[in-house]
TORDOSE-819241 format. One line per 8 residues: number of its first residue (from 1); for each residue y, z, x of C-alpha. Coordinates in steps of 0.25 Angstrom, whole numbers, plus 2048, in hexadecimal, padded with zeros to 3 digits. Example, Ala and Ser with C-alpha at 12.3 -4.5 7.8 and 13.67 -1.06 7.14 Angstrom:
TORDOSE-819241
1) 7EE/81F/831; 7FC/81D/837
//
This chain:
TORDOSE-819241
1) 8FD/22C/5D7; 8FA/21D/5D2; 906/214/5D7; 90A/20A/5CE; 90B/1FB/5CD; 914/1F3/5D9; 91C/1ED/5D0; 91F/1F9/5C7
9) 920/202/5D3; 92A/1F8/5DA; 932/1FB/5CE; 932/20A/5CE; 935/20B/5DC; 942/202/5DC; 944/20B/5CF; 940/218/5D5
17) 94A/215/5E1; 958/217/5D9; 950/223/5D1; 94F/22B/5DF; 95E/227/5E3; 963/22D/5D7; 958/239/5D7; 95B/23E/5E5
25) 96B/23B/5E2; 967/245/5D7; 962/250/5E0; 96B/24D/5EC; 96F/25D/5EE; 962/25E/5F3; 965/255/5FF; 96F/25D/602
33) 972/261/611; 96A/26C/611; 95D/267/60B; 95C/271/5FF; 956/271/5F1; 95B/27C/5EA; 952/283/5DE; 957/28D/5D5
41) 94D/293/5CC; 950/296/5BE; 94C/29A/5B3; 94E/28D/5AA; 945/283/5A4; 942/276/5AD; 94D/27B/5B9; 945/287/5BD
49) 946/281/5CB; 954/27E/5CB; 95C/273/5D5; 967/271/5CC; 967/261/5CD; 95E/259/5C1; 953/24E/5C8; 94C/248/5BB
57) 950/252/5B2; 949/25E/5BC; 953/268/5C5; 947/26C/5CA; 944/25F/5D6; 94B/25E/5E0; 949/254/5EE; 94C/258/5FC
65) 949/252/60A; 93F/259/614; 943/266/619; 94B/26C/60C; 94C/27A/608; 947/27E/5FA; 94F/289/5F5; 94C/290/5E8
73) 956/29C/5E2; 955/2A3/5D6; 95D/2A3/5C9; 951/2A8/5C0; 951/2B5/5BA; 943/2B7/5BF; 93A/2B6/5CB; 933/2A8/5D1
81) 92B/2A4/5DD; 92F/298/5E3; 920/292/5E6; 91D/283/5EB; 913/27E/5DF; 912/271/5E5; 917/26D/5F4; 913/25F/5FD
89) 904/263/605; 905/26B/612; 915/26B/610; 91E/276/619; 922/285/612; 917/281/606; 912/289/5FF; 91F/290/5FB
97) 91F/29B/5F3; 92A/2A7/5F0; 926/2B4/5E9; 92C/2B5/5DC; 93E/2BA/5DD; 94A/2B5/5D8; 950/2B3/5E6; 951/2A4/5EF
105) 945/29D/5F8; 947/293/5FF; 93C/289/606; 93D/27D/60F; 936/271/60D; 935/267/616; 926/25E/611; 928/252/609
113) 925/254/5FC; 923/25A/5EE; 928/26A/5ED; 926/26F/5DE; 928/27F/5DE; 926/289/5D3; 925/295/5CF; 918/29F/5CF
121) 91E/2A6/5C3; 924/29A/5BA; 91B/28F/5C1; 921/285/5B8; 92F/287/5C0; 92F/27B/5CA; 938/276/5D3; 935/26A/5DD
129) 93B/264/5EA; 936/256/5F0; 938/255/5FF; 939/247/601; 939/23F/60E; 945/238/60E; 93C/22C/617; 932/22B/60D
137) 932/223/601; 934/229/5F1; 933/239/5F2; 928/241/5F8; 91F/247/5F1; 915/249/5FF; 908/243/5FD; 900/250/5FA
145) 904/25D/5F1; 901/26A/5F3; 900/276/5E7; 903/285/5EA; 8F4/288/5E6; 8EF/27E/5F1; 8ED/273/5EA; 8F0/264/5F2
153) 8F2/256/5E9; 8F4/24A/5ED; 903/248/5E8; 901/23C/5E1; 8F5/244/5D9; 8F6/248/5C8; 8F7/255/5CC; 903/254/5D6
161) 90B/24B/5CC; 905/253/5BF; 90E/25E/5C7; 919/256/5CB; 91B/251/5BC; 91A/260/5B6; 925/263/5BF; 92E/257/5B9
169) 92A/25D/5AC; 92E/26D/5AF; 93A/26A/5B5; 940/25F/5AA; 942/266/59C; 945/259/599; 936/255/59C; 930/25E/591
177) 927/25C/586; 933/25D/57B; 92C/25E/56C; 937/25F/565; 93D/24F/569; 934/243/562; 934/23C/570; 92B/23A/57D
185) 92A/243/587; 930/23E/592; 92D/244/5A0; 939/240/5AC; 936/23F/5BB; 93E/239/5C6; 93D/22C/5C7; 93B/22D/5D6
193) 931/227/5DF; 928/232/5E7; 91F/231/5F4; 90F/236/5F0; 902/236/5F7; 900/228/5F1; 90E/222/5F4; 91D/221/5EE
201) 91C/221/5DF; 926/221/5D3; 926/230/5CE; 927/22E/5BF; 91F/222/5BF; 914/228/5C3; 915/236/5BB; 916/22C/5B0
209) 90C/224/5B2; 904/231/5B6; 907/23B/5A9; 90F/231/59F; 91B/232/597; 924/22F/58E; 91A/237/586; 91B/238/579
217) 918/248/572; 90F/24B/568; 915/250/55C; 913/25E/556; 90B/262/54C; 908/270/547; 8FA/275/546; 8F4/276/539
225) 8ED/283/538; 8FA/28F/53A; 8FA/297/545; 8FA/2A7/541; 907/2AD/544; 912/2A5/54E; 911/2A2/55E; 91C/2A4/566
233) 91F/299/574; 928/29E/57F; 933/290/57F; 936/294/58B; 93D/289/590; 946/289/584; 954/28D/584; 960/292/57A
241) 96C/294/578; 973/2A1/57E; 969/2A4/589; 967/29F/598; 959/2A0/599; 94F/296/591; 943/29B/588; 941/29E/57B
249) 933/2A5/571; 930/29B/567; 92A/29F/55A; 91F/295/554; 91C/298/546; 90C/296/546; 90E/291/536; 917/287/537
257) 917/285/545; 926/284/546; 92E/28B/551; 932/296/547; 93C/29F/554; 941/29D/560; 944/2A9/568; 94E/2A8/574
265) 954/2B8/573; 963/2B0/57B; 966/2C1/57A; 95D/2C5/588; 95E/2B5/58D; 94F/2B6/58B; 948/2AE/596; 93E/2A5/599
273) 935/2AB/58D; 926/2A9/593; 91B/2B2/58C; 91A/2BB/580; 911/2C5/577; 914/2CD/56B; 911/2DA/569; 904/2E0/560
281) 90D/2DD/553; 912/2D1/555; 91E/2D5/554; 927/2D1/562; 927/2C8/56C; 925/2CD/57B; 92B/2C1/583; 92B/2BF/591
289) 937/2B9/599; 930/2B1/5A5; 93C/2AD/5AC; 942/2BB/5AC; 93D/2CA/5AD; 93C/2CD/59D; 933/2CF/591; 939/2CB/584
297) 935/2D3/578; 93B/2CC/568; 937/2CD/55B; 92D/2C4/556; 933/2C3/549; 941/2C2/54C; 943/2BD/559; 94C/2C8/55E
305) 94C/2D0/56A; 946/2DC/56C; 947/2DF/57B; 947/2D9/589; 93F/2E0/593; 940/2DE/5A1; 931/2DD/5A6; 931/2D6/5B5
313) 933/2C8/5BC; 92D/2BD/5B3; 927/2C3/5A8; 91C/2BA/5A5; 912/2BD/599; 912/2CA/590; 906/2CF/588; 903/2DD/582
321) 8F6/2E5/581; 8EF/2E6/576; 8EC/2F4/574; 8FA/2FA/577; 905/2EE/577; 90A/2F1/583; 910/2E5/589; 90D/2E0/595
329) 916/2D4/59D; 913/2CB/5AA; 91F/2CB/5B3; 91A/2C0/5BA; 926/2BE/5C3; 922/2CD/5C9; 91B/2CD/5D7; 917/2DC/5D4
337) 909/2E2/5D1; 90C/2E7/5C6; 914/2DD/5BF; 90F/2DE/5B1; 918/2E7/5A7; 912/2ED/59E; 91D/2F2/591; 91C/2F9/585
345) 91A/2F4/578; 926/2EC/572; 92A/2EC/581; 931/2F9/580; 92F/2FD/58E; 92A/2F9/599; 91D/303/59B; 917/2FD/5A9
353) 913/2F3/5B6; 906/2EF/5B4; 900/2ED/5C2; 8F6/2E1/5C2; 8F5/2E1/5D3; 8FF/2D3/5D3; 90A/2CE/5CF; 910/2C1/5C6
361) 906/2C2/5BB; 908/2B7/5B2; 901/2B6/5A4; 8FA/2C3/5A2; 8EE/2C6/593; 8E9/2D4/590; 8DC/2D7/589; 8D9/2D9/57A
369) 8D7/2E9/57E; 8E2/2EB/587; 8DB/2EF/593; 8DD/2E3/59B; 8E8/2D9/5A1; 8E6/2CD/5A9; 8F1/2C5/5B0; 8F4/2B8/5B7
377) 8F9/2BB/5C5; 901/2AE/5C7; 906/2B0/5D6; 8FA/2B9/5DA; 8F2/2AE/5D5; 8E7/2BC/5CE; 8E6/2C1/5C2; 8E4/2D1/5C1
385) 8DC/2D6/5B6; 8E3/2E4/5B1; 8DE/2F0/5A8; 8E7/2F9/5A2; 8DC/303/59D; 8DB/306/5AC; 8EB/300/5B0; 8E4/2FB/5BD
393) 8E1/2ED/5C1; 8D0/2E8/5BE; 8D2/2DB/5C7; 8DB/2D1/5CE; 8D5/2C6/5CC; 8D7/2B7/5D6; 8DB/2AB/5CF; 8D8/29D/5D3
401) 8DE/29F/5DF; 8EA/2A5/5E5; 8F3/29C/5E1; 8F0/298/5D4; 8FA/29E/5CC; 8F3/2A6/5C0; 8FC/2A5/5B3; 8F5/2AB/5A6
409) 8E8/2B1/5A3; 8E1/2B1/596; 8D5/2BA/591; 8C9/2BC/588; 8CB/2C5/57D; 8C0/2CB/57F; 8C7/2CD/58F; 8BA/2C9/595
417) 8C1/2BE/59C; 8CF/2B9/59F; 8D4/2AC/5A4; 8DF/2A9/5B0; 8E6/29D/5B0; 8EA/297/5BD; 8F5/28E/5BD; 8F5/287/5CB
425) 8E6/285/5CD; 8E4/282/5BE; 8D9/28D/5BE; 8D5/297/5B4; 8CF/2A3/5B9; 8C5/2A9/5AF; 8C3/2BA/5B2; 8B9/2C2/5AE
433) 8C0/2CF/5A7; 8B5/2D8/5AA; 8B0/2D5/5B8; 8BE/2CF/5BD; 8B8/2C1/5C3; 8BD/2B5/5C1; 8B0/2AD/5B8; 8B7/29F/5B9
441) 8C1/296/5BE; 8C5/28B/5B3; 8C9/27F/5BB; 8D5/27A/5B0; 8D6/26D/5B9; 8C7/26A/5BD; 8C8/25D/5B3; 8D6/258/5BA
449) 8D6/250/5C6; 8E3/255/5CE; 8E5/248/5D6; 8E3/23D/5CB; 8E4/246/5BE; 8D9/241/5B7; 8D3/24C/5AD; 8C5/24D/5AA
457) 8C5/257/5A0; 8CF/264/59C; 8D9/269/5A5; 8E4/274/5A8; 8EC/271/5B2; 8F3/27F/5B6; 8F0/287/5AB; 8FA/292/5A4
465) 8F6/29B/598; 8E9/29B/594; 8E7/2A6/589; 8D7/2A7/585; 8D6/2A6/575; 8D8/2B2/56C; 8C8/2B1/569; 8C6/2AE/579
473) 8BE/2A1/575; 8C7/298/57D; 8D3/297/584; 8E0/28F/585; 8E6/28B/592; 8F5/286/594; 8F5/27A/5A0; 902/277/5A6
481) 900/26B/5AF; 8F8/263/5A8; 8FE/266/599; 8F0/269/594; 8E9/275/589; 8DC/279/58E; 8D2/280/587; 8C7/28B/58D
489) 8BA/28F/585; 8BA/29D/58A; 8AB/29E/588; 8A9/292/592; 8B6/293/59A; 8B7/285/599; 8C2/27B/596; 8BE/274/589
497) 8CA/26E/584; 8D7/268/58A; 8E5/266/580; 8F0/25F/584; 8FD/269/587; 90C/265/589; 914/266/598; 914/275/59C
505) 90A/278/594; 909/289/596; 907/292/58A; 8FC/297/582; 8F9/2A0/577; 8EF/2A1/56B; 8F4/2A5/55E; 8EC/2A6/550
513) 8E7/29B/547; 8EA/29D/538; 8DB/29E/531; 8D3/2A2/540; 8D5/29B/54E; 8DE/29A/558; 8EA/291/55E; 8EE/292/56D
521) 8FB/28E/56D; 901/285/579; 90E/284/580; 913/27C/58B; 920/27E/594; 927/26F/593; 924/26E/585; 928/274/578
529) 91B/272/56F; 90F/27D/56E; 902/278/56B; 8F7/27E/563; 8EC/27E/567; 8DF/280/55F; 8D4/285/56A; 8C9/287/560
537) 8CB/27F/553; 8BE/280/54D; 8BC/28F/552; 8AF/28D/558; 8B2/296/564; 8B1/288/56D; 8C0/281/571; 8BA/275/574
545) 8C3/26F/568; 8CF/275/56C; 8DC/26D/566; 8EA/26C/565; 8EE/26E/556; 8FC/26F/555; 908/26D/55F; 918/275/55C
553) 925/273/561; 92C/27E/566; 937/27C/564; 940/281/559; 940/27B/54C; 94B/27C/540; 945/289/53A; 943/291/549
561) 94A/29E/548; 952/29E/558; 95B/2A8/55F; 962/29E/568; 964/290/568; 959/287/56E; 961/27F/578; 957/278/581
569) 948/275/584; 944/277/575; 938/27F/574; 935/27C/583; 92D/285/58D; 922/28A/586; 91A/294/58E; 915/2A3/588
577) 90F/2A2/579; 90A/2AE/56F; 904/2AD/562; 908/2B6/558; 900/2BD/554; 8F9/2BF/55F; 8E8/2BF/55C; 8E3/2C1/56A
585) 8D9/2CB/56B; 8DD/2D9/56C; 8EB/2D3/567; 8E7/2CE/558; 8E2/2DB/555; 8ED/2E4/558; 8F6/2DA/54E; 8FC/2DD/541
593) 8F5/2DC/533; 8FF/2D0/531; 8FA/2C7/53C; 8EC/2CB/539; 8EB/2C9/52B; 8EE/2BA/52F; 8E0/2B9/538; 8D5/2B6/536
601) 8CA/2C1/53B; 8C6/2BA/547; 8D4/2B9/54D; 8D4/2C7/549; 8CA/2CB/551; 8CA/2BE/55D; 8C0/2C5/567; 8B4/2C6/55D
609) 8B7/2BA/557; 8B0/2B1/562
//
C-alpha cells in the first residue's frame, strides 16, 4: 500500500487523531464490560449484519479489544451461515463457519485484526469486527489476510483493500451508484488511521488515492435498435410504502426503454424478490422471494397477484421445462438432497422434491429438450448434472475446489456443454454434457495481479451469472468485485472482451433485438441502471466487438404504473433479470404467434442459426 508524502501524511495523522476519538465514542457499546459485538441478521438492504449503532454511514463495523465474543442472532424470515470470508492469517477459531438456521452463534476472537463475515447463501451480507491492540498505533488490520478458500494477501495488497472497500460500499446505501441524482458518486469510509503489513496509514486516503472518487456517472442513453418485448430486473433493495420487507419487479419497456411498472404486491409483504421466469405464454410472472420461503406468481400485464406458494428456505432461481412447463425452484437455504421443488404449471401445486445428491443449489438452466438440469451447489462447492427422462442423477461434478462457492451455470443450446461459475476462486468450470468431465477452467482473474492490481488484460473478479447466448455463440458474465462485463466466445472458451459494469454488478439475461441479434442485459446490486449490452453487433458469430449500447435507470419514471409507493433506495438492488419473450432455445419455440411474428427467423430457430 503506497504511503503518502511527509508533509501530507503529517497532516492526516494529526487529522485522523480526533476522527478515531470521535469514531470509537461512536461504537462505545462495544467496549462494554463484557467484551461483546452483537450481530443481528436481517433481512434489510445495507444492515443485513446488524449492530444497531451507524460508523460512517455502515451498522455493519464494529471494533473491540482482543478476546471479544462475536455473537450473531437471527431476525431474518429465512436461513444463513455465519461463515468467516476474510479473517487475520493463522488467527485462533478461523475458519468459522455455521450451517445455515435462524437461531444465535457466537465465536470469540482474540487475533488482532480484520474479521468480515458473510453469508454462504446471500454472500453479499457482511458484517466486520476489528480487534485492535489497544498498545499499537491506528487500528489493526494484521499484516496478512486470509480468505475462506485459502487464499493469503499481504493486507496492504489491491485485492485486500479492493475487498475492504466493497464492504464500505454493501453496507452504506448511502455509497451506491444513484442514477437518478446529477451528482458525483461519492463513496465514505472512516476517516481513521489503520495498522498493514507496510505501516500505519490513513484509510480513505488511501482507498482514495487507490479507486478514486468523487466520481462523476455517465448519463443514460437508450439504445438505438428496440428491444423486442420488455425485460423485467428484480429492485431488490427497493422499498414502498405498506410493507416491512424491501423489493420490488421492475418492468422496462424495450421500446421506450422507460420503467413502464413497478411491482411491490405490499398485500403478501413480498420479499426480497431475487430471480424470475414466465411461463410458455408469456403470460405471469414466477418470482422468487430469496430472503424468505416463497415463490411469487403475478400477472404480467396487470401486476396483480395470482398466488404465493410456499417452496423452501431461500428460494433462489426458478426456471420451467420446456416440453411440459413444469416449474422448478432452487431453495437454496435447504441443506437437503432433494432441495429442488418441482410445481405444476401456473404454480398450482407443488408436484415434488427433486433429488440432485446436495443441498443449497443456487442458479440452476434446463435443456432446450427438457431432459436435463444442471445446478450450482454453492456450499457443496459441485454441480450435479440431472435427467428427468431417467429422474436419477447422470453426475456430480467437483468444482474448483471445495471451497469455491458455485453460484449459477449457463448452457449451450445445443446442451453439449454447460458452464459453472465459481465466485470465490473466480473460476469458471466448463463440463462436457455427454461424458460428464470438466474440459476447461477459465481463470477470470489470470490478467489481474492480486497484490499490486495491475491488469494485463480482461478480468472477472468473483463471477455471478453467466448465461450462454440464445445462439450459444458467446456468453456474458456478471463480475462483482471488480465491476466488470466479460465476454466468452464459446467456440474458443476464451475471454475476448471486458466492459465496464457498476458496483454489485450480478445479473444477466439476454433478450431479443428488434430486426435479428441479441442484447444481454446487465444489472448490478449498488446501482439502479441496467446496461445493454450488444455481444455480437455485426452478427458474425465472433464477440470480439462486444459493446455497451445503451444504459437505463430503474427507477420509476412519471408514467410507471406502481402498486405502493417507492420510499427508498429507488430502483436499487438489481440482481435476477428475464427477457420477455423469452428466445432461448427450446423456449422461443413454444412461444405464442404474437411474439413470433415479431422475430426474425433465426431468433426463431437460435440453434441452427450458428
Amino acid at each position: 500500500m503506497p504511503i503518502p508524502s511527509p508533509i501530507i501524511r503529517f497532516s492526516l495523522v494529526l487529522a485522523s487523531y480526533a476522527a478515531i476519538a470521535i469514531f470509537l465514542l461512536s461504537v462505545n457499546s462495544v467496549f462494554a464490560g463484557d467484551n461483546e459485538v452483537n450481530f443481528q441478521l436481517t433481512d434489510h438492504p445495507g444492515r443485513w449484519f446488524d449492530t444497531g449503532s451507524t460508523v460512517a454511514g455502515s451498522r455493519s463495523i464494529a471494533i473491540a479489544t482482543p478476546g471479544v465474543r462475536v455473537k450473531f442472532s437471527g431476525n431474518s424470515n429465512t436461513v444463513h451461515t455465519r461463515t468467516s470470508l476474510i479473517y487475520p492469517t493463522r488467527a485462533a477459531n478461523m475458519p468459522f463457519n455455521t450451517e445455515p438456521r435462524k437461531g444465535g452463534d457466537d465465536v470469540t476472537l482474540t487475533t488482532p485484526g480484520l474479521y468480515v463475515f458473510t453469508c454462504s447463501i446471500h454472500p453479499y451480507m457482511f458484517g466486520a469486527v476489528i480487534v485492535d491492540d489497544p498498545k499499537t498505533t491506528g487500528l489493526d488490520l494484521a499484516d496478512s489476510l486470509s480468505l475462506i478458500n485459502g487464499i493469503t494477501v499481504p493486507s496492504s495488497s489491491d485485492l485486500a483493500t479492493r475487498l475492504l472497500r466493497t464492504f464500505f460500499i454493501a453496507t452504506n446505501p448511502a455509497n451506491w451508484q444513484n442514477y437518478a441524482r446529477n451528482t458525483p458518486w461519492t463513496v465514505t469510509y472512516p476517516n481513521v488511521d489503520v495498522r498493514v503489513d507496510s505501516g500505519v496509514v490513513n484509510l480513505p486516503a488511501v482507498l482514495n488515492a487507490r479507486y478514486g472518487n468523487e466520481v462523476r456517472l455517465e448519463e443514460l442513453s437508450n439504445p438505438e435498435i428496440p428491444a423486442v418485448g420488455e425485460i423485467l430486473v428484480t429492485t431488490q433493495f427497493e422499498t414502498t410504502a405498506g410493507k416491512s420487507k424491501p423489493g420490488t419487479v421492475s418492468t422496462v419497456n424495450g421500446a421506450s426503454w422507460k420503467v413502464a411498472r413497478k411491482v411491490a404486491l405490499p398485500s403478501i409483504n413480498m420479499n426480497n424478490p431475487h430471480n424470475l421466469w414466465t411461463d410458455k405464454n408469456q403470460k405471469v410472472i414466477y418470482v422468487t422471494q430469496w430472503f424468505d420461503s416463497k415463490l411469487t406468481v403475478y400477472d404480467r400485464l396487470t401486476g396483480k397477484l395470482i398466488r404465493n406458494v410456499s417452496v423452501g428456505e431461500s428460494p433462489a432461481h426458478v426456471m420451467t421445462l420446456t416440453d411440459s412447463d413444469r416449474i422448478h425452484v432452487t431453495n437454496n437455504g435447504d441443506s437437503r438432497n432433494d432441495s429442488v421443488m418441482e410445481l405444476a404449471p401456473l404454480a398450482t401445486s407443488v408436484l415434488r422434491r427433486v433429488d440432485i445428491g446436495r443441498g443449497n443449489p443456487h442458479a440452476h438452466w434446463m435443456s432446450h429438450d427438457g431432459k436435463h438440469m444442471v445446478t450450482a451447489n454453492a456450499i457443496s462447492g459441485d454441480t450435479t448434472q440431472y435427467n428427468f427422462r431417467a429422474n436419477a442423477i447422470d453426475a456430480i461434478v467437483p468444482a474448483n475446489s471445495p471451497f469455491s462457492h458455485p453460484l449459477a451455470t449457463g448452457m449451450m443450446p445445443d446442451a453439449s456443454k454447460y458452464y459453472l461459475s465459481n465466485l470465490l476462486d473466480s473460476v469458471i468450470t466448463v463440463v462436457d454434457m455427454n461424458t460428464h468431465q470438466v474440459i476447461k477452467e477459465i481463470n477470470m482473474i489470470a490478467n489481474y495481479d492480486p497484490i499490486s492490481g495491475a491488469i494485463s488484460g480482461p478480468v472477472g473478479a468473483l463471477p455471478i451469472q453467466t448465461p450462454v447466448s440464445p445462439d450459444g455463440t458467446n456468453m456474458v458474465t456478471a463480475n462483482t468485485l471488480t465491476g466488470t462485463i466479460t465476454v466468452i466466445n464459446t467456440a474458443t472458451d476464451e475471454i475476448v472482451a471486458m466492459l465496464p459494469c457498476d458496483p454489485g454488478c450480478h445479473g444477466v439475461q439476454y433478450g431479443a433485438k428488434q430486426g435479428g441479434g441479441y442484447y444481454a442485459y446487465v444489472s448490478s446490486k449498488f446501482s439502479n441502471r441496467m446496461l445493454v449490452v450488444d455481444p455480437d453487433p455485426n452478427q458474425d458469430g465472433n464477440p470480439v466487438d462486444a459493446t455497451i449500447v445503451g444504459s437505463v435507470g430503474l427507477f420509476s419514471a412519471d408514467t410507471t404504473l406502481k402498486d405502493a409507493r417507492v420510499t427508498g433506495n429507488p430502483g436499487m438492488g438489481g440482481q435476477g433479470i428475464l427477457a420477455v419473450p423469452v428466445v432461448y432455445n427450446g423456449w422461443v419455440q413454444n412461444l405464442p404467434v404474437q411474439w413470433t411474428r415479431q422475430l426474425t427467423q433465426e431468433q426463431r430457430n437460435p440453434a441452427h442459426s450458428r
